[in-house]
SEDOVEX-866291 format. One record per atom (N, C-alpha, C, O, CB): residue in one letter; x, y, z. Coordinates in steps of 0.2 Angstrom, whole numbers, plus 5000, padded with zeros to 4 digits. Each point is the difference from the previous one (the first is absolute). Glycine has a CB too. Layout:
 kolse    u    v    w
     a    X    Y    Z
...
//
This chain:
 kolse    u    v    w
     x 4947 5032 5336
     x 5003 4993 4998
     x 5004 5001 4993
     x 5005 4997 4999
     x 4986 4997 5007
     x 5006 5009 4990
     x 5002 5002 4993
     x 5009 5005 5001
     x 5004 4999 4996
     x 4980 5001 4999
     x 5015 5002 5008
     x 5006 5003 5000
     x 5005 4997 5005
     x 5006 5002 4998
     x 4988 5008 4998
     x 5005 4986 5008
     x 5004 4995 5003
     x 5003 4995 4996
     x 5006 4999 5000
     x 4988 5002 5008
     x 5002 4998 4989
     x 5001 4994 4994
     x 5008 5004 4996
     x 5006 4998 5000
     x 4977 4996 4997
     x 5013 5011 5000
     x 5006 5002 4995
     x 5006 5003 5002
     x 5005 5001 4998
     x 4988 5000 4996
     x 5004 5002 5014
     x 5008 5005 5002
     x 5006 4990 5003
     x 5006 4999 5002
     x 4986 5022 5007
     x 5003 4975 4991
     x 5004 4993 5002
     x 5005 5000 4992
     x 5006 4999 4999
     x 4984 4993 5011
     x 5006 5009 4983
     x 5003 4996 4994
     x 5004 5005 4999
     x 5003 4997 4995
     x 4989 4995 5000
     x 5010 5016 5006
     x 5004 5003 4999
     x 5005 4998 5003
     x 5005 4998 4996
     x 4988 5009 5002
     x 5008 4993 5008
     x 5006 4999 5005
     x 5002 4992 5000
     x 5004 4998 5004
     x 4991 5012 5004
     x 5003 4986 4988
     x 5001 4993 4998
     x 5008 4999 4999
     x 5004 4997 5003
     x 4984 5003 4990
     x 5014 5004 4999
     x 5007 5001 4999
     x 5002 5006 5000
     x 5000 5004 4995
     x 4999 4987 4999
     x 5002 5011 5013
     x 5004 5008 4999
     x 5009 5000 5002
     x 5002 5001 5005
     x 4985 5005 5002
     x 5016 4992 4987
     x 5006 5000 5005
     x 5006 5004 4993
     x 4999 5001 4994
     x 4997 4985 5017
     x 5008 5016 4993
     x 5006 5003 4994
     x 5006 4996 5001
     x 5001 4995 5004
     x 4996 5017 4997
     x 5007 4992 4993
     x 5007 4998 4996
     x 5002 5005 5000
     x 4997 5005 4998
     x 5001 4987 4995
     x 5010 5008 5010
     x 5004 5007 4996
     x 5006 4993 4996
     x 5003 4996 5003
     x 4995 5019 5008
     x 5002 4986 4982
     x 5005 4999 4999
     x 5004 5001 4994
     x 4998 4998 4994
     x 4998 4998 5013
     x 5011 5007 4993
     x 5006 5003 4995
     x 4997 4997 4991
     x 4998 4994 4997
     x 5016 5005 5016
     x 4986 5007 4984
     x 4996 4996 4996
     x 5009 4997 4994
     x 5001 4995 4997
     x 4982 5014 5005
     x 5020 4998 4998
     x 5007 4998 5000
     x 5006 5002 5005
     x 5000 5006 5002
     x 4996 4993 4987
     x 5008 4998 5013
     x 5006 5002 5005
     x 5003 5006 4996
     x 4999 5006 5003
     x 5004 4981 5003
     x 5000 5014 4988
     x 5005 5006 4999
     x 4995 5006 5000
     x 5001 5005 5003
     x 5008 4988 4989
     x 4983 5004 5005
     x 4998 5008 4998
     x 4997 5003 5009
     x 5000 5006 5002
     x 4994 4990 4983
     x 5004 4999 5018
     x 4999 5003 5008
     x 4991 5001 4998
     x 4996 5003 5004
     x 5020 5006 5001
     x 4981 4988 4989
     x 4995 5001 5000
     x 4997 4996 5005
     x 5004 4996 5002
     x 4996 5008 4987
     x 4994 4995 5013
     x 4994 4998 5005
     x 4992 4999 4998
     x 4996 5004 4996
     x 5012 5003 5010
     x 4989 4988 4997
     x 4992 4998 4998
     x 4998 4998 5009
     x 5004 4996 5004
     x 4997 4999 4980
     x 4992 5009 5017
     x 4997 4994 5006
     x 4994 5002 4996
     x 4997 5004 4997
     x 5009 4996 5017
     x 4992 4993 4989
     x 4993 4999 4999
     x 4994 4999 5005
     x 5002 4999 5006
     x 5004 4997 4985
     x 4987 5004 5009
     x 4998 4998 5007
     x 4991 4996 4994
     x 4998 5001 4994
     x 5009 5014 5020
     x 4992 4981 4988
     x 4994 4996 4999
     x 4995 5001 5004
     x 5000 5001 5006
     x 5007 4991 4991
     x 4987 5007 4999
     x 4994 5000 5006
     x 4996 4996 4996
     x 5001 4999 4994
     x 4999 5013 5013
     x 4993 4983 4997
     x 4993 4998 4995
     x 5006 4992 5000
     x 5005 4999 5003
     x 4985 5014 4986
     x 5005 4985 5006
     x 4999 4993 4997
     x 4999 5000 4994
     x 4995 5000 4998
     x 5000 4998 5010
     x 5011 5002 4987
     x 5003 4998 4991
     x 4990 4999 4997
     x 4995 4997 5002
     x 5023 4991 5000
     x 4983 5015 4994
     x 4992 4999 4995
     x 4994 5001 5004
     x 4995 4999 4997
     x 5009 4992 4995
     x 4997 5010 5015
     x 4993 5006 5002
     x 5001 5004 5003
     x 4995 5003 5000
     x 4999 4991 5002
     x 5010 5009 5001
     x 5001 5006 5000
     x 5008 5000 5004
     x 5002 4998 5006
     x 4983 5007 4995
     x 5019 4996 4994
     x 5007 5000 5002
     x 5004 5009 4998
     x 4997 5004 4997
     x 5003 4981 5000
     x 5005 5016 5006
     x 5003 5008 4999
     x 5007 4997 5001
     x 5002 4996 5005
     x 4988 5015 4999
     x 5013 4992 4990
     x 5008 5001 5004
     x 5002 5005 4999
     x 4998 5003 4995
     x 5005 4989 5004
     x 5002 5011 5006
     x 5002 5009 5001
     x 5006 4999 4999
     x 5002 4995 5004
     x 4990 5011 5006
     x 5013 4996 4986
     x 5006 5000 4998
     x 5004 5003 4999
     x 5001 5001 4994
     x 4995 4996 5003
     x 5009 5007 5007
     x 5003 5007 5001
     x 5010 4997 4996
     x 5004 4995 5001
     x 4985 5012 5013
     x 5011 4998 4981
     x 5007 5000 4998
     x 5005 5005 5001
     x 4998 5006 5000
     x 4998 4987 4991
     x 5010 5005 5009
     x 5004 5005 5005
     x 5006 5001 5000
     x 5003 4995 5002
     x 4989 5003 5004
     x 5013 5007 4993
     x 5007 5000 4998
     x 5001 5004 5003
     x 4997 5005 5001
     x 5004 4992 4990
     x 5007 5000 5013
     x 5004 5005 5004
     x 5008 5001 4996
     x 5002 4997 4995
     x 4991 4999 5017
     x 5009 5007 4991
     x 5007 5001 5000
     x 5003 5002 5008
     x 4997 4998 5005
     x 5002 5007 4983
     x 5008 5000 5013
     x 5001 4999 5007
     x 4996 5007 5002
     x 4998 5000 5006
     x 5015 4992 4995
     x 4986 5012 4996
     x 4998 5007 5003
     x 4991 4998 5005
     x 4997 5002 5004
     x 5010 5006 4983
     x 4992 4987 5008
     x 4990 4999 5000
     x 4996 4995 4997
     x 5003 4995 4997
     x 4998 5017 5003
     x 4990 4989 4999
     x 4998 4996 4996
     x 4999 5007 4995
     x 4997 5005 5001
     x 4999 4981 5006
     x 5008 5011 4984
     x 4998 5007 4996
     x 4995 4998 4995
     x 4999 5003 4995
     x 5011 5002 5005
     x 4986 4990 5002
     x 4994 5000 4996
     x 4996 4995 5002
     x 5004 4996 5002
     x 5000 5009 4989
     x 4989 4993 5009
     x 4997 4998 5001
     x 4993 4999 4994
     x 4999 5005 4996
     x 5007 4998 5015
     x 4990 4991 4989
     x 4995 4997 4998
     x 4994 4993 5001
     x 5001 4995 4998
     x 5008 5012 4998
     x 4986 4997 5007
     x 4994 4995 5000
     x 4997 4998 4994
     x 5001 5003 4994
     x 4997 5002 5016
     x 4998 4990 4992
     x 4996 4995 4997
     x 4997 4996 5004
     x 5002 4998 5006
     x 5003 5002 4985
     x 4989 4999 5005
     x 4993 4995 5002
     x 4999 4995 4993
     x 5001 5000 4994
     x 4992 5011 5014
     x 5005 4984 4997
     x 4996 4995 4994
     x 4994 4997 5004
     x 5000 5000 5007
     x 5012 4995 4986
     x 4984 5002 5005
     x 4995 4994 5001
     x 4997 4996 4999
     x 5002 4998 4995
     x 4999 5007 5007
     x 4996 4993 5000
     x 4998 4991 4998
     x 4991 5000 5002
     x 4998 5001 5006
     x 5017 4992 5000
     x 4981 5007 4990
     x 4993 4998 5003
     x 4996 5005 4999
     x 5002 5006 5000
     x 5002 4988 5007
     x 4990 5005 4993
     x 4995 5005 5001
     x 4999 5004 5005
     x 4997 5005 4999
     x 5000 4989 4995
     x 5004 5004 5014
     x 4999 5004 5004
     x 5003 5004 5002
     x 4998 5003 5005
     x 4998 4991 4997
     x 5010 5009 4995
     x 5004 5006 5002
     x 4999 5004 4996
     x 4996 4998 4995
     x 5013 4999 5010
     x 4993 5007 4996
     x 5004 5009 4997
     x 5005 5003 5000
     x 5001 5002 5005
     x 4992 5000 4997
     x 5012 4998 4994
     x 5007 5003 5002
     x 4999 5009 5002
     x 4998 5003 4995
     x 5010 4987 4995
     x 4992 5014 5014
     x 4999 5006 5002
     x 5007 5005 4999
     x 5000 5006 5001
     x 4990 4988 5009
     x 5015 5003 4989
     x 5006 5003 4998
     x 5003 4998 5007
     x 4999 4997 5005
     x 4999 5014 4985
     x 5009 4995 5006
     x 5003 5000 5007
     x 5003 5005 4999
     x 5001 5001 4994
     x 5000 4989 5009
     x 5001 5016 5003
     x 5003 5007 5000
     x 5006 5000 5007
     x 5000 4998 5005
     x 4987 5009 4989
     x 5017 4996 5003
     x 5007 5003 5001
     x 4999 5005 5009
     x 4999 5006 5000
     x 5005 4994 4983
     x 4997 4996 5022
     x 4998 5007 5008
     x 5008 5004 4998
     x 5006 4998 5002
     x 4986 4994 5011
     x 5006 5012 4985
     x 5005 5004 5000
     x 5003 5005 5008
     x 5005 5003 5001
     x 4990 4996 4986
     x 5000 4999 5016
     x 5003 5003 5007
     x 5004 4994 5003
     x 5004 5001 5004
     x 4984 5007 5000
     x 5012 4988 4994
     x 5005 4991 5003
     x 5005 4999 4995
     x 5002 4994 5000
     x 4987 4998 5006
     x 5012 5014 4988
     x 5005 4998 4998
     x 5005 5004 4999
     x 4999 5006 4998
     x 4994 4986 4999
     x 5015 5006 5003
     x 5004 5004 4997
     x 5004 4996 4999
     x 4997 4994 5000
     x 5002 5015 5004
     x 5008 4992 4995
     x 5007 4998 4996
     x 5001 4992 5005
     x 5004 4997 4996
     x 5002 5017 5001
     x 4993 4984 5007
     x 4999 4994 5002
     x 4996 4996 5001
     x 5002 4995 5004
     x 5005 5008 4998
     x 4986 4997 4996
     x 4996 4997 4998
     x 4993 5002 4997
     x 4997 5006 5001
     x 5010 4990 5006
     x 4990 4999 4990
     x 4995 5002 4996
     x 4992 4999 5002
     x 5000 4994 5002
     x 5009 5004 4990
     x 4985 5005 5010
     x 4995 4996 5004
     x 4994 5001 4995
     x 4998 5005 4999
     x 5006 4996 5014
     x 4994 4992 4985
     x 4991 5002 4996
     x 4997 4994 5004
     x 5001 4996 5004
     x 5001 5007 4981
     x 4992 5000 5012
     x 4995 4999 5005
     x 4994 4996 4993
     x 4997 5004 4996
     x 5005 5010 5016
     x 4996 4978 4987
     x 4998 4999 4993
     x 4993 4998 5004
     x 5001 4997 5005
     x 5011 4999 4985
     x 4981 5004 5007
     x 4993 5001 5000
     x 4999 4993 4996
     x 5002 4998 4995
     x 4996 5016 5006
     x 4998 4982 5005
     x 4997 4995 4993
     x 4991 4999 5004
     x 5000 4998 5006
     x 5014 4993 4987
     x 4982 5011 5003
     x 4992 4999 5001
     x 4997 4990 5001
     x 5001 4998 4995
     x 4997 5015 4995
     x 5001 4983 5015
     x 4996 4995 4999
     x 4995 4999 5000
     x 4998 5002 5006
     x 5008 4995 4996
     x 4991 5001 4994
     x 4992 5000 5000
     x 4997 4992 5002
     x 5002 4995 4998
     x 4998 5015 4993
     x 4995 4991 5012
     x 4996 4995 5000
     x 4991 5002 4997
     x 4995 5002 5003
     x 5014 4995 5008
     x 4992 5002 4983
     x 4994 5000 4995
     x 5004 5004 4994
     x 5005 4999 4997
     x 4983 5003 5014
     x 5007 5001 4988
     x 5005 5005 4992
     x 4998 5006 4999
     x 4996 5004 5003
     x 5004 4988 4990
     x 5004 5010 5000
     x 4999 5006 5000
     x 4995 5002 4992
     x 5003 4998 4995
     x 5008 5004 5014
     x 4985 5001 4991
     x 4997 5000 4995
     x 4998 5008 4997
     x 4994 5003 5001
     x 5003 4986 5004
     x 5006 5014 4991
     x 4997 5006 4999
     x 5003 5006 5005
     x 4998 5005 5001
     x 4991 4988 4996
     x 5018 5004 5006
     x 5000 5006 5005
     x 4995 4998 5006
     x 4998 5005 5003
     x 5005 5005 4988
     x 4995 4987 5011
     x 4996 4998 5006
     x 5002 4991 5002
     x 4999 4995 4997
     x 4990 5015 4999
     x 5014 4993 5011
     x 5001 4992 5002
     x 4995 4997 5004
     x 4998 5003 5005
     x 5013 5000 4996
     x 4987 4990 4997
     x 4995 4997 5003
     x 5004 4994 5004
     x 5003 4995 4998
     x 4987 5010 4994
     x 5007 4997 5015
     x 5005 4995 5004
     x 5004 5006 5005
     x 4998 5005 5001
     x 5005 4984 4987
     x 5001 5008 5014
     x 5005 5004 5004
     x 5007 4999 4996
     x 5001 4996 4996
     x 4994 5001 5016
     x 5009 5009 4991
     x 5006 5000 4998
     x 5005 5001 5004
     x 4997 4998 5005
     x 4998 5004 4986
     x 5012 5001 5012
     x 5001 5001 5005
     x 5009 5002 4995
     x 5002 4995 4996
     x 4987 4997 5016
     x 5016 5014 4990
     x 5005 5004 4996
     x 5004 4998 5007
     x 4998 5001 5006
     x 4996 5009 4984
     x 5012 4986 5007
     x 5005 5000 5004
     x 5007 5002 4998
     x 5002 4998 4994
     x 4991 4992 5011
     x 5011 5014 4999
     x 5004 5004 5000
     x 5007 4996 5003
     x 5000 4998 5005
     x 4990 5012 4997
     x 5014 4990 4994
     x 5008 4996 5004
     x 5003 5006 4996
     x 4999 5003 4995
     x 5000 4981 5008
     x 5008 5013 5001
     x 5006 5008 5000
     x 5003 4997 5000
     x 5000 4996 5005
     x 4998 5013 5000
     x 5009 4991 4990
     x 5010 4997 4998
     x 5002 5005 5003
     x 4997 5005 5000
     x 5005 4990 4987
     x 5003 5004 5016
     x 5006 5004 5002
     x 5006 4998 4995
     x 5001 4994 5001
     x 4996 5008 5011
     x 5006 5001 4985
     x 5006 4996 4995
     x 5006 5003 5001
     x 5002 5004 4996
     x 4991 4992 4995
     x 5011 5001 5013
     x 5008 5004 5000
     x 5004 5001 4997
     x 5000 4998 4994
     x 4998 5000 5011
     x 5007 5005 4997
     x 5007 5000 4994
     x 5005 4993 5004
     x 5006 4999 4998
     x 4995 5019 4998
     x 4996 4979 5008
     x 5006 4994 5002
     x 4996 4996 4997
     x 5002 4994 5001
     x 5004 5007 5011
     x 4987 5000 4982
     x 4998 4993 4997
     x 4995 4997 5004
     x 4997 4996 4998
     x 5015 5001 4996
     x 4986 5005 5014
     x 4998 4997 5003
     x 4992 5001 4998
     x 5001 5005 4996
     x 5009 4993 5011
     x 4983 5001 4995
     x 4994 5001 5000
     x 4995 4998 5006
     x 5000 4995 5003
     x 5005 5005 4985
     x 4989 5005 5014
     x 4998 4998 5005
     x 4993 5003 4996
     x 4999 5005 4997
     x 5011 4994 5015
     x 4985 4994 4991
     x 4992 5001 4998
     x 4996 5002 5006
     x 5001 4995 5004
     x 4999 4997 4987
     x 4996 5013 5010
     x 4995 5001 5004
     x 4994 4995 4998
     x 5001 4999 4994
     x 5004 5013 5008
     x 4989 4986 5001
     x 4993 4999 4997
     x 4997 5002 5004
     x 5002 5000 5006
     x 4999 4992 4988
     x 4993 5010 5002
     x 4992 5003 5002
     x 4997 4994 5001
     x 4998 4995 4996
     x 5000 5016 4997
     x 5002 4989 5014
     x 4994 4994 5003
     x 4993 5001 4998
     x 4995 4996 5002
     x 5011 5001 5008
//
């Protein structure tokens, strides 16, 4: 029941944004949401710059909101990526109970979502049900 409850408040706000953050520079942001703002919220943030050859650089981030997460990072698949697009894969922990000492009491449950970020600016989110 416990983990019903939370894989529902995860999947609450899961949704993305790609958008130009300026037109000339051709830079890029998407973002993807999950949880509920002051109990356990995550946002996954990927920034992102093209030119016409490709995307030539990229950058994640995490933030969060509440006591029930964890931000777990986020890392670069480097098998999914080359000169026209970029793919990370960003980790956040929800707990139901806490953590104390390195020992979680309660349940917790690590959910995995994946950006694709192009060089046309566009962006696509996978989620871990």
């Amino acid at each position: 029941m416990k983990k019903k409850f939370l894989a529902g408040l995860a999947l609450m706000l899961a949704f993305s944004v790609a958008a130009p953050l300026s037109s000339s520079a051709a830079t890029y942001q998407t973002w993807s949401e999950r949880g509920k703002k002051y109990v356990a919220y995550s946002k996954n943030i990927l920034y992102w710059s093209t030119n016409s050859s490709g995307v030539t650089s990229s950058d994640p981030d995490q933030t969060r909101s509440g006591l029930f997460i964890v931000n777990k990072g986020a890392s670069k698949v480097t098998s999914m990526s080359d000169s026209s697009r970029h793919t990370y894969n960003f980790k956040n922990e929800f707990l139901a109970g806490a953590v104390l000492g390195g020992v979680t009491l309660g349940w917790s449950d690590t959910f995995l979502d994946q950006t694709r970020a192009y060089k046309s600016g566009n962006a696509y989110w996978s989620y871990d049900q």
